[in-house]
TORKE-158858 format. One line per 4 residues: number of its first residue (from 1); their letters; for each residue x, y, z of C-alpha. Coordinates in steps of 0.2 Angstrom, whole numbers. Layout:
residues N
NUM = a = X/Y/Z  ...
//
This chain:
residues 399
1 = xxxx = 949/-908/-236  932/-900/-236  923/-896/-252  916/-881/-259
5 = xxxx = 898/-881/-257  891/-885/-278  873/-887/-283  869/-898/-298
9 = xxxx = 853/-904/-308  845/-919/-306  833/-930/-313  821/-938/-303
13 = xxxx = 808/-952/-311  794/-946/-300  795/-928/-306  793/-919/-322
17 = xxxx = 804/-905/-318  823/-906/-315  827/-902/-300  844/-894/-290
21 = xxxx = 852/-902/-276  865/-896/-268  874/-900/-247  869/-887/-236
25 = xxxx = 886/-879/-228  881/-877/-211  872/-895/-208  879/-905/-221
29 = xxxx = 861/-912/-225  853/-914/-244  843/-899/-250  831/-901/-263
33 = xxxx = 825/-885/-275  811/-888/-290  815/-878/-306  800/-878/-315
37 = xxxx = 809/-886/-332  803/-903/-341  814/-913/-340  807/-921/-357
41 = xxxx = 810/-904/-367  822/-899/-378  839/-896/-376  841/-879/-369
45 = xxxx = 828/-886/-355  843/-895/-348  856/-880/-352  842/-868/-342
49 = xxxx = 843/-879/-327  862/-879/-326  862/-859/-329  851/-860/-313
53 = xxxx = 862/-872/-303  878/-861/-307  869/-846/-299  866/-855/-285
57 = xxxx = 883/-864/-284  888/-845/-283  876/-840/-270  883/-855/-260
61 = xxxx = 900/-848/-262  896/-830/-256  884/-834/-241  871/-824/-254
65 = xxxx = 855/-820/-242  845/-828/-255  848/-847/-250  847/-843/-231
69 = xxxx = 855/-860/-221  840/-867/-211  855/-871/-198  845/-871/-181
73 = xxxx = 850/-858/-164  855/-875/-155  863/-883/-168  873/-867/-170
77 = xxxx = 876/-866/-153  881/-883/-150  895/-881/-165  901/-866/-157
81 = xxxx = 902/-871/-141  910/-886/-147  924/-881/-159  927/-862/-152
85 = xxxx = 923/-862/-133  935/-874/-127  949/-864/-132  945/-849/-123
89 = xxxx = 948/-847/-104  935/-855/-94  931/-840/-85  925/-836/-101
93 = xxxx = 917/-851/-108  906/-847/-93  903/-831/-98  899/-835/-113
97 = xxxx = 885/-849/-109  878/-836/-97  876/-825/-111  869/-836/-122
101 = xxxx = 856/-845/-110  848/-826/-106  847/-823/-127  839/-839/-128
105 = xxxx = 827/-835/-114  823/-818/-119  822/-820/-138  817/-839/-141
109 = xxxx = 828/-840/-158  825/-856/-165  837/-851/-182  852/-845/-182
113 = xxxx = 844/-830/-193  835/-826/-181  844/-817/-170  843/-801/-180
117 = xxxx = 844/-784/-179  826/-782/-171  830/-797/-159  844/-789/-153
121 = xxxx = 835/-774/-150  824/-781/-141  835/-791/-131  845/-775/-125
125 = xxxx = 826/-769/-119  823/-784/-108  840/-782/-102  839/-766/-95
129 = xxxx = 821/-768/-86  813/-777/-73  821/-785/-56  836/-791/-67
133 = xxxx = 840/-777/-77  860/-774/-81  872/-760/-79  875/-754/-97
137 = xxxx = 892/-759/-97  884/-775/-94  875/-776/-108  890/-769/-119
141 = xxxx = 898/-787/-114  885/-796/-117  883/-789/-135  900/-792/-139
145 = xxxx = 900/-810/-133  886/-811/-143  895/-802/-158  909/-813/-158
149 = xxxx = 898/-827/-160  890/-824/-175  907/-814/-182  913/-834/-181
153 = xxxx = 898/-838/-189  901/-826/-204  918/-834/-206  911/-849/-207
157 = xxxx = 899/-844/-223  884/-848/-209  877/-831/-212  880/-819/-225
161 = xxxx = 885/-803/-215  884/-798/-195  867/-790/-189  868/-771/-184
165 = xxxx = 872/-771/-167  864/-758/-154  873/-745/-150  880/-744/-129
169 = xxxx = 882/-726/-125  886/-719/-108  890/-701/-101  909/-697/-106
173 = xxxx = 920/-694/-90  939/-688/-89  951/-702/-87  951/-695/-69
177 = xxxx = 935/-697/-63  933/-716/-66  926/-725/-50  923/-739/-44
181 = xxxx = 904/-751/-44  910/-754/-26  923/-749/-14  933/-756/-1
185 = xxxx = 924/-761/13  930/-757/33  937/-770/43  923/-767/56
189 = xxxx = 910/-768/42  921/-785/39  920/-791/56  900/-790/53
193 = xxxx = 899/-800/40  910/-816/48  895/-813/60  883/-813/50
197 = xxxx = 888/-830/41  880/-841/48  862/-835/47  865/-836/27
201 = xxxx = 874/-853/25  868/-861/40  878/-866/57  885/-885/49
205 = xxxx = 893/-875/35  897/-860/45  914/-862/46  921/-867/27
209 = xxxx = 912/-849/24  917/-839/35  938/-848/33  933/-843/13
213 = xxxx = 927/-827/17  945/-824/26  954/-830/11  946/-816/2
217 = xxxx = 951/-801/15  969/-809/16  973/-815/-3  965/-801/-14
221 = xxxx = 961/-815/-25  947/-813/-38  932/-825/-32  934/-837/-50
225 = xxxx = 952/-837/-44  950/-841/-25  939/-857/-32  951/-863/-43
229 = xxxx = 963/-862/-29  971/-879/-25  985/-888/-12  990/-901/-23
233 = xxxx = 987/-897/-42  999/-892/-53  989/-887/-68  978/-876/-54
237 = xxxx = 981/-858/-46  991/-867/-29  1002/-860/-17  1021/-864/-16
241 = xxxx = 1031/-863/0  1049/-872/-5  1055/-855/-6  1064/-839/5
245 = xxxx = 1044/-834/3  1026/-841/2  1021/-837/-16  1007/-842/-26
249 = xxxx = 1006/-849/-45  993/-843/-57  993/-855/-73  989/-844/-88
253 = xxxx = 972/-853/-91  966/-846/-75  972/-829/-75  963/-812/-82
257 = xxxx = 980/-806/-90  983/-824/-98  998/-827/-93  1010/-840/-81
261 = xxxx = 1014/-830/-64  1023/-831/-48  1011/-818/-37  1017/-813/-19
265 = xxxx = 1007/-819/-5  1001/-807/7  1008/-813/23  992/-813/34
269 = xxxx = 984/-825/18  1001/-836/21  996/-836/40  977/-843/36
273 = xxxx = 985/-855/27  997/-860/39  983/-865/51  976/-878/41
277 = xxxx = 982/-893/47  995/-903/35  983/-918/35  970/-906/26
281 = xxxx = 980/-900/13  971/-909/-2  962/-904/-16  956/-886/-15
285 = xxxx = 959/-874/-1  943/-868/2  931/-884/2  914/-875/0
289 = xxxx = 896/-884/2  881/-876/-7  869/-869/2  855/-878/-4
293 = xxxx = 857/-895/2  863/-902/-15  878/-913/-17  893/-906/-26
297 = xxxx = 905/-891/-26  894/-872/-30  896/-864/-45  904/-847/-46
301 = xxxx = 890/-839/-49  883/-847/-33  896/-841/-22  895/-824/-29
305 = xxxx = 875/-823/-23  880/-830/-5  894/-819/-2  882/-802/-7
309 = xxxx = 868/-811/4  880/-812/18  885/-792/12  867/-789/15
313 = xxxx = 863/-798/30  876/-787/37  869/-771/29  887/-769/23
317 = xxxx = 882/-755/9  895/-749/-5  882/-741/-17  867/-732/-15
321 = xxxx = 858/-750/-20  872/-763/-19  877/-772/-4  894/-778/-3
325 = xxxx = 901/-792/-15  916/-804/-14  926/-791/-26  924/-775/-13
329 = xxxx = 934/-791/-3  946/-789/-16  946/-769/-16  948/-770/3
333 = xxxx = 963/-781/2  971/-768/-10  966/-752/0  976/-761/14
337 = xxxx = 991/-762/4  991/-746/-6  997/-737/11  1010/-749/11
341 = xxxx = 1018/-754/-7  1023/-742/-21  1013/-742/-37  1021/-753/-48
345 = xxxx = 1023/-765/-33  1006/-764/-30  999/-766/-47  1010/-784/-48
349 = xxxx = 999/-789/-32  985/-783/-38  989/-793/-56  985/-777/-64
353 = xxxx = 987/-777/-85  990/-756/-82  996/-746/-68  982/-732/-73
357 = xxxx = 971/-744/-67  982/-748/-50  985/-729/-49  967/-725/-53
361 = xxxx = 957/-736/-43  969/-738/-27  985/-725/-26  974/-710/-34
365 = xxxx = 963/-713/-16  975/-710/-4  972/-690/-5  960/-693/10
369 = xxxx = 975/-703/20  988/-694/16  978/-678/22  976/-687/41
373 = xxxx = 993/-692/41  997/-673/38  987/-664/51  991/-678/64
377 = xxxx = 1011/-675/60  1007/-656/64  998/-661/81  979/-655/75
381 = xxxx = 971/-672/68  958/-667/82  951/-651/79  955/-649/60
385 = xxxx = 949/-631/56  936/-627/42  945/-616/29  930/-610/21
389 = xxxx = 933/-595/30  951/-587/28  951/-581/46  953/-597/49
393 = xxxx = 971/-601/43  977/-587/58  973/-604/69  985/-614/61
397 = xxx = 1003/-617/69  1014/-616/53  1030/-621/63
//
């Protein structure tokens, strides 16, 4: 069992003075403060001393400011991501570093003081400037990454209290205007990137890409998922055919919702399976080489910048600066299927934790569709009338 962090007075031949010494809570080393006192006095000399180490015995207790730890950035860091990133999923675990590394390169902390109030200001600055400057709702996760960090440290008596934390305000919008970053993109616009491929990732690797880049149109898996997807591993997101249909098992670890599932398989992504021949069905589905000649599987992150490369090689556009993105895969995969599916049948394909987000983002789109599909039932899909100007509507046949 740990002890409670206690200061006492000690007498040291060299000096003259007592002196307090007490174990540093965060690193466990010796700390050595002068008191000023002869030792060689009277008496109360020795009863001053202990009055003093009993304040800082209760400074100790209380994380008091006054006895800051001089506990290191990477010392933290290395605790934290030792005792308190292994139990998160590992999607986020990678966040997390992610986030970490850019604080380390903007604001060079080298206590865990000093990430402050100021340095956090700061840090939200350089964030949103320059060629990698982030969406604000970026930056809202990266601070609370951040916050959670150092709320662990406060519980752990490494810092008195949390610094304040910048406020991330954005324009307030009615629950019905939420839009998406991206947006599905068109089979055509598809078609160009497949053709585009092999300029990006070069013609020897050509192939794995473009198989991966099908997975993704077919699967409507998220691209940490498709990477974790596997033939022969259990404790991985792999596909299972013993049944009446192909499924696909998400383990808990690897899911956003955090939970065990059994997700249907889209039948086109059970087809692209299907043509993988038996012998090749080891270890993960899509076998990916990185693009920079180095040995080893890409990181996500990797395979994130070559999939919008490939996007914009193919001057596939889904915003007015971004080009398309393994996820507008993902939102392609789910326009497909929101023609076909009810809601809450699309929002367990879609692994959606609400069906405001499935109704939202995929069902609440179809106004567009469903107006086609009327004036093609009524014979005049061709030569729709404008009905800005009421005279109009005499054109229409209301039969």
């Amino acid at each position: 069992m740990s002890r409670s962090p206690r200061a006492y007075v000690a007498k040291i031949a060299a000096r003259s003075c007592f002196i307090i010494q007490w174990r540093d809570p965060a690193t466990g080393k010796l700390r050595t403060k002068a008191t000023n006192i002869p030792k060689d006095g009277p008496a109360r000399n020795r009863r001053e001393a202990e009055r003093l180490a009993g304040e800082l015995t209760a400074q100790l207790l209380t994380g008091d400011p006054g006895t800051p730890s001089r506990l290191g950035w990477a010392d933290f860091r290395e605790r934290y991501e030792r005792e308190v990133v292994p139990g998160l999923a590992p999607r986020t675990a990678e966040k997390i570093s992610g986030v970490l590394d850019r604080l380390e390169e903007e604001v060079k902390p080298s206590r865990l003081w000093d990430v402050d109030e100021m340095r956090l200001s700061a840090f939200v600055t350089k964030l949103r400037a320059g060629d990698r400057k982030l969406a604000e709702s970026t930056i809202r996760g990266h601070l609370a990454h951040i916050k959670s960090a150092l709320g662990w440290a406060k519980r752990m008596k490494l810092i008195p209290q949390l610094p304040a934390f910048p406020q991330i305000r954005r324009a307030r919008v009615s629950r019905g205007a939420k839009v998406m970053r991206g947006r599905p993109i068109t089979a055509e616009e598809f078609e160009r990137m497949l053709a585009e491929t092999r300029k990006v990732v070069g013609v020897a690797e050509a192939g794995r890409w473009e198989f991966y880049l099908q997975g993704l149109w077919t699967s409507g898996l998220r691209l940490a998922e498709s990477l974790e997807l596997y033939w022969d591993r259990g404790e991985k997101l792999h596909p299972v055919f013993d049944g009446r249909y192909p499924m696909l098992r998400i383990p808990a670890a690897l899911e956003k919702g955090h939970k065990d599932r059994l997700l249907p398989m889209a039948p086109e992504f059970a087809k692209l399976l299907a043509s993988v021949p038996e012998t090749d069905r080891t270890g993960p589905v899509f076998k990916l080489a990185r693009i920079d000649g180095k040995s080893g599987r890409p990181s996500s992150d990797a395979v994130s910048k070559a999939v919008s490369k490939i996007g914009a090689k193919a001057n596939v556009r889904v915003g007015e600066t971004k080009t398309a993105s393994a996820h507008d895969l993902r939102r392609a995969f789910g326009e497909r299927w929101s023609a076909k599916l009810m809601p809450a049948q699309l929002m367990e394909l879609m692994r959606h934790e609400s069906i405001e987000t499935t109704l939202t983002y995929y069902v609440g789109r179809n106004a567009e569709r469903t107006a086609a599909a009327l004036w093609e039932s009524a014979g005049n899909a061709d030569s729709c009338p404008s009905l800005r100007d009421p005279r109009t509507i005499d054109k229409l046949s209301l039969r």
